[in-house]
C-alpha positions in Angstrom: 63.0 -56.6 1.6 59.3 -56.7 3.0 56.8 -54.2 3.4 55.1 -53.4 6.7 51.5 -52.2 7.3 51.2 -50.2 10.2 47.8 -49.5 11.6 46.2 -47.1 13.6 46.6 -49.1 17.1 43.9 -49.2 19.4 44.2 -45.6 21.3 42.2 -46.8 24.6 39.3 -45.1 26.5 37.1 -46.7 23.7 38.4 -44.7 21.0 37.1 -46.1 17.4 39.0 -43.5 15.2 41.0 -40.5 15.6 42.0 -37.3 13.3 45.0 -36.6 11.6 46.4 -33.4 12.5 49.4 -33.5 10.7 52.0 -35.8 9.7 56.0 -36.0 10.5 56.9 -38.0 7.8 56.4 -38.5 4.4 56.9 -41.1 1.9 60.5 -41.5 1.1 61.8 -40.8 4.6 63.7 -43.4 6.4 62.3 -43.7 9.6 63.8 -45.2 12.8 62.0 -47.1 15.1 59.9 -45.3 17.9 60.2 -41.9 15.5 57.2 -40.5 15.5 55.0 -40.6 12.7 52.4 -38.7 12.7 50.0 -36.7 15.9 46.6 -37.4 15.7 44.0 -36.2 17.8 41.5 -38.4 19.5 37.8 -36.8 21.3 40.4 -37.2 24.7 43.7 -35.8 24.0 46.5 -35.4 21.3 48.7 -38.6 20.7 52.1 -38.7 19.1 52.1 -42.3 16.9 55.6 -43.9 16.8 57.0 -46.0 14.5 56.9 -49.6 15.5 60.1 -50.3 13.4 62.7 -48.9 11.5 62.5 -48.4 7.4 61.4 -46.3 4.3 58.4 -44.9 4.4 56.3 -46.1 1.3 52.9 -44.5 1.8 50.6 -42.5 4.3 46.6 -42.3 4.8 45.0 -39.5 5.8 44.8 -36.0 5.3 45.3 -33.1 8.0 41.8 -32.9 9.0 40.6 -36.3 8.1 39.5 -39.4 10.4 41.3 -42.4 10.5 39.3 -45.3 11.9 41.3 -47.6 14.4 42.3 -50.8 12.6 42.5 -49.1 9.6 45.8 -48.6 7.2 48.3 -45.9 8.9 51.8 -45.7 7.2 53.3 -48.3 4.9 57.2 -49.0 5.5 59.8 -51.0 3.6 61.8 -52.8 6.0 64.9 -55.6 5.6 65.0 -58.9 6.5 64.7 -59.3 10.1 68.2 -58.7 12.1 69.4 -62.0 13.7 67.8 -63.0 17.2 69.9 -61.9 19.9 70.8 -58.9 17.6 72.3 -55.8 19.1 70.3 -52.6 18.1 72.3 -50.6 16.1 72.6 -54.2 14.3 68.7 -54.0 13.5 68.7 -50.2 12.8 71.6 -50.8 10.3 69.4 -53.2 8.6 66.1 -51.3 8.3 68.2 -48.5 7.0 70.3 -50.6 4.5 67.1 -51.8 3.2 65.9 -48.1 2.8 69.2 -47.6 0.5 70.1 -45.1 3.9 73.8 -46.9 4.6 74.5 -47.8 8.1 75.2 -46.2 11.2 78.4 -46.0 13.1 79.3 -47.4 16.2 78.1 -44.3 17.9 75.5 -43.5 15.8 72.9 -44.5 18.8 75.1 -42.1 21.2 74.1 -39.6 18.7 70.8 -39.9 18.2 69.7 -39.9 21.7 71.5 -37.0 22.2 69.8 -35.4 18.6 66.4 -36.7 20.8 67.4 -34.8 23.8 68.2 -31.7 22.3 65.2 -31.4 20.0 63.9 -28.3 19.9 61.1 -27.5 22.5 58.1 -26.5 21.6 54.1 -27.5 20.6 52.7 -29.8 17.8 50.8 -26.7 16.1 54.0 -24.9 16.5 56.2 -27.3 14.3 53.2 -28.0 11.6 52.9 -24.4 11.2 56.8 -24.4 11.0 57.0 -27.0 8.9 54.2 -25.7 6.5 56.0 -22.4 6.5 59.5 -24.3 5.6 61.4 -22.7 8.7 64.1 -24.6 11.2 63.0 -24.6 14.3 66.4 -24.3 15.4 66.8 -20.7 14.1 63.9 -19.1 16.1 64.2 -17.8 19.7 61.7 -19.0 21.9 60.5 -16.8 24.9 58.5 -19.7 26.9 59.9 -21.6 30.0 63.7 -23.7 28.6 63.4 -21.9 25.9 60.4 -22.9 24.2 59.1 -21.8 21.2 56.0 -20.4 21.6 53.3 -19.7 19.1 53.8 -15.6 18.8 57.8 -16.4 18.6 57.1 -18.6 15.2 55.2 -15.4 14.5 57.6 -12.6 15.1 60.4 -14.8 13.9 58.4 -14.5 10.6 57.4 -10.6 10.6 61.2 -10.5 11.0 62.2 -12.7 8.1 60.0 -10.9 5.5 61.3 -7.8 6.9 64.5 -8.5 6.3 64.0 -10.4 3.1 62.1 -7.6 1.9 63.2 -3.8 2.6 59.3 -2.6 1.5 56.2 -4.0 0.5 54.1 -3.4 -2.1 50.7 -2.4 -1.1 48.1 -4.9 -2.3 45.5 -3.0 -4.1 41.9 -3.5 -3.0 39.8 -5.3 -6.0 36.3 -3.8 -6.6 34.1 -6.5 -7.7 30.3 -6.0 -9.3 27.7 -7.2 -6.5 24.1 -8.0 -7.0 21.8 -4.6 -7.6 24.3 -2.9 -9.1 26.2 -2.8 -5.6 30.0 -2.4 -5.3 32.0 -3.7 -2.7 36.0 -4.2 -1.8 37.8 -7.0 -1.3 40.9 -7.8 0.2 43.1 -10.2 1.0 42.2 -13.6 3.2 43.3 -16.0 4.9 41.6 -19.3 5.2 42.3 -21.7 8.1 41.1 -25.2 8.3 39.1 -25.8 11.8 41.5 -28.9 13.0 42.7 -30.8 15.5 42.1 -29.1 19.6 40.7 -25.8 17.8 38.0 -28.2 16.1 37.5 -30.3 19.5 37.1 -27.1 20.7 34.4 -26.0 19.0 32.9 -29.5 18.2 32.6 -30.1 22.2 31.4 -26.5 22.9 28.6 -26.8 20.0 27.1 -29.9 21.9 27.5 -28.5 24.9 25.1 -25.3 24.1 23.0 -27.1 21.7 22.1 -30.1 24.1 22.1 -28.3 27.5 19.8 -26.1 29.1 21.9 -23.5 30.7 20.5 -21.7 34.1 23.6 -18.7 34.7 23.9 -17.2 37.9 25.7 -14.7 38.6 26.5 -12.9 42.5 29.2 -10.6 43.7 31.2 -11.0 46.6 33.4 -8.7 48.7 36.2 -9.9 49.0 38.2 -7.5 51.0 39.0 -9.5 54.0 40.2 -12.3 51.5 42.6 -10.2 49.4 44.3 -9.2 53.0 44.8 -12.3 53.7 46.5 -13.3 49.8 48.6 -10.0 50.6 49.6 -11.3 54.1 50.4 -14.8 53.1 52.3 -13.7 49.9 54.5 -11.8 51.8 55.4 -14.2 53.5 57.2 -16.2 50.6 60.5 -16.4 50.1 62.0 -15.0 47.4 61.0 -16.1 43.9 58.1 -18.5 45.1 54.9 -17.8 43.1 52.6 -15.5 44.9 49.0 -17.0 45.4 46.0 -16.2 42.8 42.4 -16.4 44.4 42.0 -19.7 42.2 43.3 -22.1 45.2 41.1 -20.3 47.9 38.4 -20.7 45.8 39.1 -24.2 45.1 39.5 -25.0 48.8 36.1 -23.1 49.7 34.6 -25.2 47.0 35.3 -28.2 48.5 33.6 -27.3 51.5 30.5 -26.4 49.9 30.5 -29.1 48.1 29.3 -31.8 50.2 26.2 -29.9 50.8 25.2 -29.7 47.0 26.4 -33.4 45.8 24.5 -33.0 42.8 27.1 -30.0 41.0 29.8 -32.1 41.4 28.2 -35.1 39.0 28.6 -36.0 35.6 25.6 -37.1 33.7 25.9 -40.1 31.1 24.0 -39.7 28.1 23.8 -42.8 26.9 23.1 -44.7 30.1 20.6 -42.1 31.0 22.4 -41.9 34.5 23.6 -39.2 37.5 26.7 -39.9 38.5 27.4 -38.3 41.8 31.2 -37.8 42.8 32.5 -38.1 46.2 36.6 -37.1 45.4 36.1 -33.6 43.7 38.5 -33.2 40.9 38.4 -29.9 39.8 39.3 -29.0 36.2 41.0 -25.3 35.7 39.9 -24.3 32.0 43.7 -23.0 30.7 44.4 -20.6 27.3 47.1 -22.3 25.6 48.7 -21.3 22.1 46.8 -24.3 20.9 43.0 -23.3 22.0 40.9 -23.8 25.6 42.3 -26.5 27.6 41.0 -28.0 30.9 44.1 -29.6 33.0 42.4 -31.4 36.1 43.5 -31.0 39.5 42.6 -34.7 41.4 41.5 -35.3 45.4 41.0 -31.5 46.0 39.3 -32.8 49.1 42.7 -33.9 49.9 44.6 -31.1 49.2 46.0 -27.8 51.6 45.6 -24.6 50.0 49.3 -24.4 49.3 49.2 -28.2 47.5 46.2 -26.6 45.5 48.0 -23.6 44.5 50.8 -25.9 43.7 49.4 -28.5 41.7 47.3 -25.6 39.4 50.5 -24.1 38.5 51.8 -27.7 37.4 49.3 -29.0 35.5 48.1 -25.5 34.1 51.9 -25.2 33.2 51.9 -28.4 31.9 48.7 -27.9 29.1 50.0 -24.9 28.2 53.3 -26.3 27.3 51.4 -29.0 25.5 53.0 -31.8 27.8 49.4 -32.6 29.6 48.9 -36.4 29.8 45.5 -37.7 28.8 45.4 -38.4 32.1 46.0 -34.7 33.0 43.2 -33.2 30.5 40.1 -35.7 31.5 38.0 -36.6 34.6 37.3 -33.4 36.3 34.1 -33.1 38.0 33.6 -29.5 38.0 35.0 -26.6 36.6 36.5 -23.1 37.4 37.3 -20.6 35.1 38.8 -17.3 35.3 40.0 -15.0 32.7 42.2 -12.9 35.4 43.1 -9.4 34.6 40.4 -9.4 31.7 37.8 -11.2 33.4 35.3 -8.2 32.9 31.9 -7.8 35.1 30.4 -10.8 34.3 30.3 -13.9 31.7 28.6 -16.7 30.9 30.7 -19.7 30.7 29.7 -22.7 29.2 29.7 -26.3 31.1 32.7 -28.7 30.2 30.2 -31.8 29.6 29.6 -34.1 30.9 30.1 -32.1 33.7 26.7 -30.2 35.3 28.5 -26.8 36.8 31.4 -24.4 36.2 31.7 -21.5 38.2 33.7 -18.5 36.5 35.8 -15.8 38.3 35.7 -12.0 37.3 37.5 -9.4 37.9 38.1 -8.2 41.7 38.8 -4.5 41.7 37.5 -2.0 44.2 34.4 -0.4 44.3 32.1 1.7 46.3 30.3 -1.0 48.4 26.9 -0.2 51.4 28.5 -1.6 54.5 26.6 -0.9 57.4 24.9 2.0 56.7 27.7 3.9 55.4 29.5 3.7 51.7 32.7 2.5 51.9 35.6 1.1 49.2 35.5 -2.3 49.0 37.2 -4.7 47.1 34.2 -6.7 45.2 34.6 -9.2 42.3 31.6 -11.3 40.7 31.2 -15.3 40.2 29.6 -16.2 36.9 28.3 -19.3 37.2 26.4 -22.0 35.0 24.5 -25.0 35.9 22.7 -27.8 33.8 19.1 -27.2 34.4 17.9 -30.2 34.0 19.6 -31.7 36.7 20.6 -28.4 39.1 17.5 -26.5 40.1 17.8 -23.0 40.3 17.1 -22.8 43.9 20.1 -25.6 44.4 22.7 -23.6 41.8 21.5 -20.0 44.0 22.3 -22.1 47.1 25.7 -23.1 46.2 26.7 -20.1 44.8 25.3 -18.2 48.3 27.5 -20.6 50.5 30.3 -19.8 48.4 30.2 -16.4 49.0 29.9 -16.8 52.8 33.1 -18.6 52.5 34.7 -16.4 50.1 33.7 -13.4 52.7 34.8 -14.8 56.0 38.1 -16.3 54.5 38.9 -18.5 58.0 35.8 -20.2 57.3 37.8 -21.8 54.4 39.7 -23.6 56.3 37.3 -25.4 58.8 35.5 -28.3 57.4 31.8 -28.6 59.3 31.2 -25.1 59.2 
């Protein structure tokens, strides 16, 4: 028997220490190797840690909610001697869980296990904490999402449903009248207290900075976009059966590239702690995404490369993707400016905050129509409003207004999207 220290491995991208957002295992479990361990979530991206080798889990550090510093003790295992060299690997397995007092596997216990892998039940990391905190099998709840995965609001109803059933009526919880200073009276009910962890407090850690150290200059212009919604209409019904109709997303992706090049300083990060610009020539263009698990921002790479039909493609992919919580890290960092809509609720206007260290983000509203001056006479138009934000101290007004203007005249005259020089 030995016992094996595992620590936090280094996580890349400069990463000193990450937080634990909730663990897989706990001491006593016999753990294979490659299982995963516990999901942690670095300022980048969430990471699954795998076991490096099999054995009994001894002891864990770290609380959901706490920061583990790289280096640092992770997961203590008790593992056998080491197999033989040349070993096969159930031969090793068999020996990390012999030592763990587990008995060996049989001949097709690997067979098995990949197969157990493979049909694990699909869903998020919130998902099964929230699962496992609640004590339910996965396995038992139907999940609405794409393959059927389990989805946040199926964990829900899969719950409302359980008590339901468990439970023909409920008691009604009586309001408690408490004594309040001055002589004051006041109700209360029941609570429910959530702990701010994990993407959620990312979320809110990276849009805190982002308020409290940037001057924000909003901008906000409509646009009619009449003669660009007959064209959506025309080339969506031209798709075959089944194929995903076009959003405005992609043409407004596309007309953003084209404007661009004339306002090189949006499309810049700016580094804080070199004190430095940094202008972009490729224009990756980050899509902020709802997810079950908070605001995500899955990046769509070489716009400036891409047809309006890749465009519309590769948004669907890698919004798909973040929502399904499968985004690489790759997949939810380096965009270089941001777009934003809130589709069918996107409202009159809004005032979107910048994805730092990013210096623009340009937010789409609503398009319905309205009653719109066109030459002289009133006429129904189809009109929808970009909400826009810019760093101010690196985007003058005048530049921001500038952008947003040549935008519009793109937006307007839709062929104009698709000539470069124009």
């Amino acid at each position: 028997m030995s016992r094996y220290v595992f620590k936090l491995p280094d996580l890349g991208e400069g990463t000193v220490s990450a937080e634990i957002v909730g663990w897989r295992v706990q001491p006593g479990d016999v753990v294979a190797e490659e299982q995963v361990l516990v999901e942690v979530m670095t300022e980048k991206a969430a990471v699954e840690v795998p076991a490096p080798v099999g054995g009994k889990v001894i002891a864990t550090t770290g609380r959901p909610g706490e920061m583990v510093a790289v280096g640092a003790e992770l997961v203590v295992l008790e593992t056998a001697e080491a197999a033989p060299v040349g070993a096969p690997p159930a031969a090793q397995r068999n020996a990390a869980l012999e030592a763990a007092g587990a008995g060996t596997e049989a001949p097709a216990a690997a067979g098995v296990a990949a197969g157990d892998q493979r049909s694990r039940v699909l869903t998020s990391p919130a998902v099964r904490r929230r699962a496992r905190e609640a004590g339910l099998d996965l396995k038992t709840v139907r999940g609405s999402g794409p393959q059927g995965r389990i989805l946040r609001r199926d964990l829900e109803a899969h719950t409302v449903r359980a008590a339901t059933s468990a439970r023909p009526a409920l008691a009604a919880v009586p309001a408690v009248t408490v004594p309040a200073a001055g002589g004051v009276r006041r109700e209360r009910g029941a609570t429910e207290e959530i702990k701010v962890i994990g993407v959620r407090r990312l979320i809110a850690q990276r849009m805190s900075e982002s308020k409290r150290n940037i001057p924000h200059f909003a901008y906000v212009e409509e646009v009619d976009v009449s003669e660009l919604e007959s064209l959506r209409r025309h080339l969506n019904g031209r798709l075959q059966p089944g194929t995903p109709a076009l959003t405005y997303l992609p043409f407004l992706a596309l007309a953003l590239v084209r404007v661009v090049a004339d306002f090189p300083q949006c499309n810049a990060h700016y580094d804080a702690e070199r004190g430095v610009i940094v202008r972009h020539h490729a224009v990756h263009i980050g899509v902020a995404t709802q997810t079950p698990e908070g605001l995500k921002v899955p990046v769509v790479r070489d716009a400036q490369h891409r047809s309006l039909w890749e465009l519309a493609a590769e948004m669907r992919r890698v919004t798909a993707a973040a929502r399904a919580g499968k985004a690489t890290r790759e997949e939810l960092t380096g965009s270089t400016l941001t777009l934003t809509s809130l589709g069918k609720l996107g409202g009159i206007a809004s005032t979107p905050i910048i994805n730092a260290p990013e210096v623009a983000i340009i937010g789409v509203n609503r398009a319905l129509e309205r009653p719109a001056v066109v030459q002289g006479a009133i006429a129904v138009r189809r009109m929808m409003n970009l909400s826009s934000s810019f760093d101010h101290r690196f985007v003058d007004g005048y530049d921001a207004a500038a952008m947003i203007q040549a935008l519009k005249e793109r937006l307007e005259h839709p062929a104009t999207i698709f000539m470069n020089g124009v």
